[in-house]
ChimeraX commands (.cxc) that place a marker at each C-alpha (Angstrom):
marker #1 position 120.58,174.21,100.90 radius 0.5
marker #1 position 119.27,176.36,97.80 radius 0.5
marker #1 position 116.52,174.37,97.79 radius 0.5
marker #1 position 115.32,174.02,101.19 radius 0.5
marker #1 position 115.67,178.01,101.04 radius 0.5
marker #1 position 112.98,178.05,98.00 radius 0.5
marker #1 position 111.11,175.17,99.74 radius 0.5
marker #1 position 110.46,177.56,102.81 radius 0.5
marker #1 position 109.83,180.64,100.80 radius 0.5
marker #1 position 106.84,178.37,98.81 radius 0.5
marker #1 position 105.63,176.88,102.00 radius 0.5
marker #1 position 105.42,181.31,103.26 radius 0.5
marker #1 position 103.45,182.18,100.39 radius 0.5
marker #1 position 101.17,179.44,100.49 radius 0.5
marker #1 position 100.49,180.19,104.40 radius 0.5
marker #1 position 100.29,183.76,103.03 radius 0.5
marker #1 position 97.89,183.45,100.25 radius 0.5
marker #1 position 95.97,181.20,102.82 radius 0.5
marker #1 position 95.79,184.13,105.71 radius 0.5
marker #1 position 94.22,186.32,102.72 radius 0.5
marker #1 position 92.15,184.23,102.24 radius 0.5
marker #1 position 90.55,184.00,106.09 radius 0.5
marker #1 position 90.70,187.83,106.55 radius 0.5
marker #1 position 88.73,188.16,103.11 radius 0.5
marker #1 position 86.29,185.77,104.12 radius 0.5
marker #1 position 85.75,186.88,107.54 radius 0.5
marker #1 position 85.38,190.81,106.08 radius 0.5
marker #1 position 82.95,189.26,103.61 radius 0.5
marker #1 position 80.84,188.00,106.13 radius 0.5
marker #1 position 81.09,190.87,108.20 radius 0.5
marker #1 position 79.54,192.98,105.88 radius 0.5
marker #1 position 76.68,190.52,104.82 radius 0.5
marker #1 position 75.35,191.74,107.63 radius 0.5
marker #1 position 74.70,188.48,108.98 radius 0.5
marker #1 position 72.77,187.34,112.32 radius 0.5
marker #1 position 75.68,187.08,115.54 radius 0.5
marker #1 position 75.03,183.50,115.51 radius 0.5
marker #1 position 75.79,183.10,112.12 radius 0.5
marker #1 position 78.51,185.01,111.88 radius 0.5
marker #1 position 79.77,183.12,115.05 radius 0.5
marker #1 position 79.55,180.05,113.00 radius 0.5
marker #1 position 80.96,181.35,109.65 radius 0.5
marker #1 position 84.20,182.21,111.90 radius 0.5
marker #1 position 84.25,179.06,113.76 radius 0.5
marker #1 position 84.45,177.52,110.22 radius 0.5
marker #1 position 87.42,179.97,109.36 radius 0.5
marker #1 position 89.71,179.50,113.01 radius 0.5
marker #1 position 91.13,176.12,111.86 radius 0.5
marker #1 position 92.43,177.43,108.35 radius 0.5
marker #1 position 93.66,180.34,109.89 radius 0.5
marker #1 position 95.78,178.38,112.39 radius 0.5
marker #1 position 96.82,176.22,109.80 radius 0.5
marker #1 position 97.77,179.29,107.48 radius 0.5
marker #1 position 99.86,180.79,110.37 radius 0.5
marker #1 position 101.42,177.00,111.20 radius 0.5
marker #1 position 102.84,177.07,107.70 radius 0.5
marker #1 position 103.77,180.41,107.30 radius 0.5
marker #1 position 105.81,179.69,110.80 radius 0.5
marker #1 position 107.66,176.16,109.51 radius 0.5
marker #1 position 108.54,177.91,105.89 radius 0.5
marker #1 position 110.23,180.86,107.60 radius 0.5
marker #1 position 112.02,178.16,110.16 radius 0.5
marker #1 position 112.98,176.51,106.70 radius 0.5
marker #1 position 114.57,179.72,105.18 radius 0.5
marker #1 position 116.62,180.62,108.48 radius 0.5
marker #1 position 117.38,176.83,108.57 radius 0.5
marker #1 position 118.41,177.17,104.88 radius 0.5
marker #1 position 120.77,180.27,105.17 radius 0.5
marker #1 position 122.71,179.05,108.08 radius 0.5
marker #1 position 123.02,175.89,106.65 radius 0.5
marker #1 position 123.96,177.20,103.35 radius 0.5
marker link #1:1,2 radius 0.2
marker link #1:2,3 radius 0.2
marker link #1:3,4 radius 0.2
marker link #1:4,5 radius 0.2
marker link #1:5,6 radius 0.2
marker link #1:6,7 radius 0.2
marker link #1:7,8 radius 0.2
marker link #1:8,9 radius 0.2
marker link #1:9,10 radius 0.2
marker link #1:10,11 radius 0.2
marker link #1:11,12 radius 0.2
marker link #1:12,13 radius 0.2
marker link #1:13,14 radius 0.2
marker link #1:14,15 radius 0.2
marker link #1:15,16 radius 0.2
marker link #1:16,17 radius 0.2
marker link #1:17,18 radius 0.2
marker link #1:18,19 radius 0.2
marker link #1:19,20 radius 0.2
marker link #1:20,21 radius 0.2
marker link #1:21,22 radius 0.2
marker link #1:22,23 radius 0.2
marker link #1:23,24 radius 0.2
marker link #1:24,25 radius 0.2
marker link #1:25,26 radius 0.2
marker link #1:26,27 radius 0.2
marker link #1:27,28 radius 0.2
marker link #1:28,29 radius 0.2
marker link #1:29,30 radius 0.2
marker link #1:30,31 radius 0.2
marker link #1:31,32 radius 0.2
marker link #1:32,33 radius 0.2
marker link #1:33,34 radius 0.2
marker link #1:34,35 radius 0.2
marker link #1:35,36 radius 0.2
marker link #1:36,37 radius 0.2
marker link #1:37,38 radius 0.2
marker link #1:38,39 radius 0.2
marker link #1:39,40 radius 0.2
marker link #1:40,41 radius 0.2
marker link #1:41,42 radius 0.2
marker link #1:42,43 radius 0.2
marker link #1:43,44 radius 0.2
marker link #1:44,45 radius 0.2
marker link #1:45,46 radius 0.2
marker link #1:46,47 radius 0.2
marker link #1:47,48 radius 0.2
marker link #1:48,49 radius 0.2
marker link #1:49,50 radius 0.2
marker link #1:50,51 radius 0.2
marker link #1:51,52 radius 0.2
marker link #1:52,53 radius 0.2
marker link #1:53,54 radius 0.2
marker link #1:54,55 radius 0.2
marker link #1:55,56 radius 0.2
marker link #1:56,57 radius 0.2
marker link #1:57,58 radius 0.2
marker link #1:58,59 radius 0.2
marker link #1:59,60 radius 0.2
marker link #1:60,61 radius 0.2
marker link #1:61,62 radius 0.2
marker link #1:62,63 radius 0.2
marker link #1:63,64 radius 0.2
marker link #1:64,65 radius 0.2
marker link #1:65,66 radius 0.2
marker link #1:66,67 radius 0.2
marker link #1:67,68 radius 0.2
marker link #1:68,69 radius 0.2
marker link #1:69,70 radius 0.2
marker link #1:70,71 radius 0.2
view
């Protein structure tokens, strides 16, 4: 169970580092001081990732509770 605990905890971080990763780019192109359609379309680009981010962030937290009642 050791491992599916570490498996979870890897699966976080990665969702983590990934939701960084949207807010920076979204701030980024906030301040470019971009057109409102462009910056529509710059976020459009960035909603799937996000999801995805907070998807895996979700599953590797499910996998650590999973992990320490199993354990």
């Amino acid at each position: 169970m050791e491992l599916l605990i570490w498996f979870g905890a890897l699966m976080s971080c990665v969702g983590l580092a990934a939701l960084i990763w949207c807010i920076v780019t979204v701030w980024k192109a906030r301040r470019a001081g971009l057109s409102d359609e462009d910056l529509r379309e710059r976020v459009r680009k960035v909603v799937p990732v996000n999801a995805g981010a907070l998807m895996l962030s979700i599953l590797g937290l499910m996998l650590i509770v999973l992990g320490i009642l199993l354990g």
